[in-house]
C-alpha positions as CSV (number, residue, x, y, z in Angstrom):
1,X,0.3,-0.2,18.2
2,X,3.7,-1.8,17.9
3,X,5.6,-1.1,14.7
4,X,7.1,-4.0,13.1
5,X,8.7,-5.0,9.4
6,X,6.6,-5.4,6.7
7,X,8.1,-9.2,6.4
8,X,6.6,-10.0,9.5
9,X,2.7,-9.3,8.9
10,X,0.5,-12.3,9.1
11,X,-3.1,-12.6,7.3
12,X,-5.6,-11.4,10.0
13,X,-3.1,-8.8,11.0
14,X,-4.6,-5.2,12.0
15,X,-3.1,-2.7,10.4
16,X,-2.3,1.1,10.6
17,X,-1.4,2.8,7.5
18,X,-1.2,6.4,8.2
19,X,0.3,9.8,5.9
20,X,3.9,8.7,4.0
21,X,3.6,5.0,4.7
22,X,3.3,2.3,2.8
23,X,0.6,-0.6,2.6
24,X,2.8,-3.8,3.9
25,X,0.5,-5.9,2.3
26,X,-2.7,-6.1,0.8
27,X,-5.2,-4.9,3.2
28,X,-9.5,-4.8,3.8
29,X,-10.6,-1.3,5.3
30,X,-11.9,-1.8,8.4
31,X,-12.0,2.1,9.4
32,X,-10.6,5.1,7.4
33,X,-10.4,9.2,8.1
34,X,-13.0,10.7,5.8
35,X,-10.4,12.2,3.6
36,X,-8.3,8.3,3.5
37,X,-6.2,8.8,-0.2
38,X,-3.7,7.0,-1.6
39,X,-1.6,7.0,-4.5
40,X,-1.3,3.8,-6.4
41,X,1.5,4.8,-8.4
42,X,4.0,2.3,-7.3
43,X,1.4,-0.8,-8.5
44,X,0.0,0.9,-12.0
45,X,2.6,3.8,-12.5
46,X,-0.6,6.2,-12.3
47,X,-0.1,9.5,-10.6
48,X,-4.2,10.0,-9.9
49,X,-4.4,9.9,-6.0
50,X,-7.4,7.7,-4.8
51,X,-10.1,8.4,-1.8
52,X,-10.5,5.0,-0.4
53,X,-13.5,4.1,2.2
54,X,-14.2,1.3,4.8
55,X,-15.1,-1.8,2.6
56,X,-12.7,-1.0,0.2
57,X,-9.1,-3.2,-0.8
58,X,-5.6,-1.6,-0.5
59,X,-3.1,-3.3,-1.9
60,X,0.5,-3.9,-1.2
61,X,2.7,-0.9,-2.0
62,X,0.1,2.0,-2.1
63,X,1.2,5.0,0.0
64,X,-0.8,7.2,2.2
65,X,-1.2,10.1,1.0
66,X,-3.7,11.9,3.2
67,X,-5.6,10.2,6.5
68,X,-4.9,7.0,7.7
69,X,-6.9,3.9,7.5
70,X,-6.8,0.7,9.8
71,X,-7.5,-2.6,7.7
72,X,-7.0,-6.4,8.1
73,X,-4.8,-8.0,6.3
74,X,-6.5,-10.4,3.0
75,X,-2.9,-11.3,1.4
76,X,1.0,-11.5,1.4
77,X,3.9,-12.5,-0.3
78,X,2.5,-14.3,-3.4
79,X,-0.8,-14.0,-3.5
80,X,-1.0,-9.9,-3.2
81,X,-2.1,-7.9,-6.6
82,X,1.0,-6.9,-6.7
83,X,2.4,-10.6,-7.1
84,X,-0.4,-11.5,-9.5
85,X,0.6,-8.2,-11.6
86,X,4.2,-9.7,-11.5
87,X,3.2,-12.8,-13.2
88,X,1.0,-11.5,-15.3
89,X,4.0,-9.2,-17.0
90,X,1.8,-5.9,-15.7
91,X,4.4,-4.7,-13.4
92,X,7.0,-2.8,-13.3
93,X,4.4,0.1,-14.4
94,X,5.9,2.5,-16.9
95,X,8.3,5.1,-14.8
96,X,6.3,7.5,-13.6
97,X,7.0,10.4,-11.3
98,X,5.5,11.3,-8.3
99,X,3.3,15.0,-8.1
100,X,4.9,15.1,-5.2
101,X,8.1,15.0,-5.7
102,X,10.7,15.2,-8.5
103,X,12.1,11.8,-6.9
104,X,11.2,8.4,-9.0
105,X,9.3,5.9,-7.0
106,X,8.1,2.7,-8.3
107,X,11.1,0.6,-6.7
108,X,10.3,-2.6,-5.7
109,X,12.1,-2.1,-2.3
110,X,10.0,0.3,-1.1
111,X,7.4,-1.3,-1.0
112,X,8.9,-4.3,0.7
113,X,11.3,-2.4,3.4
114,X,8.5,-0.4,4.8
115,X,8.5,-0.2,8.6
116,X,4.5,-0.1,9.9
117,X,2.4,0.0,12.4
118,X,0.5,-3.5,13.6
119,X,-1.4,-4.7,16.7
């Protein structure tokens, strides 16, 4: 695994989104731990964590919150869900804060600035 800016991921790109990081873009599981969550919070302002499994669609932005999962890149820059909720006038979600911190978190820069991990 090399790590490498999220600005730099490519459709077809394996990636590795393991406990604190970020989703660099939306992504296809193609392997997950059993106990894969993720918090969408960032995307819908919703702080209800979510078990994910292989099959299923991360998108852009979601953080790992337990686990790691490996998936395959399906879409960047404007044509992720979070781009479509953008034009749509669905995002930014309503503040929220996250259960696990005090800290608020729906910046669109984090999202964007993550470092992760690619082969």
């Amino acid at each position: 695994w090399n790590d490498v800016d999220a600005v730099d991921v490519v459709r077809g790109d394996l990636v590795l989104v393991q406990e604190g990081e970020l989703a660099p873009a939306d992504l296809r599981l193609a392997s997950c731990t059993d106990d894969f969550l993720v918090s969408m919070l960032r995307l819908n302002g919703v702080d209800a964590p979510v078990s994910l499994k292989v099959g299923d669609s991360v998108p852009l932005g979601a953080e790992c919150l337990r686990g790691n999962g490996k998936g395959v890149v399906i879409a960047i820059g404007d044509n992720t869900n979070l781009a479509r909720r953008i034009r749509s006038g669905r995002w930014p979600p309503a503040r929220g804060r996250s259960a696990r911190s005090s800290e608020t978190t729906n910046s669109p820069l984090n999202a964007i600035a993550a470092t992760i991990n690619i082969t």
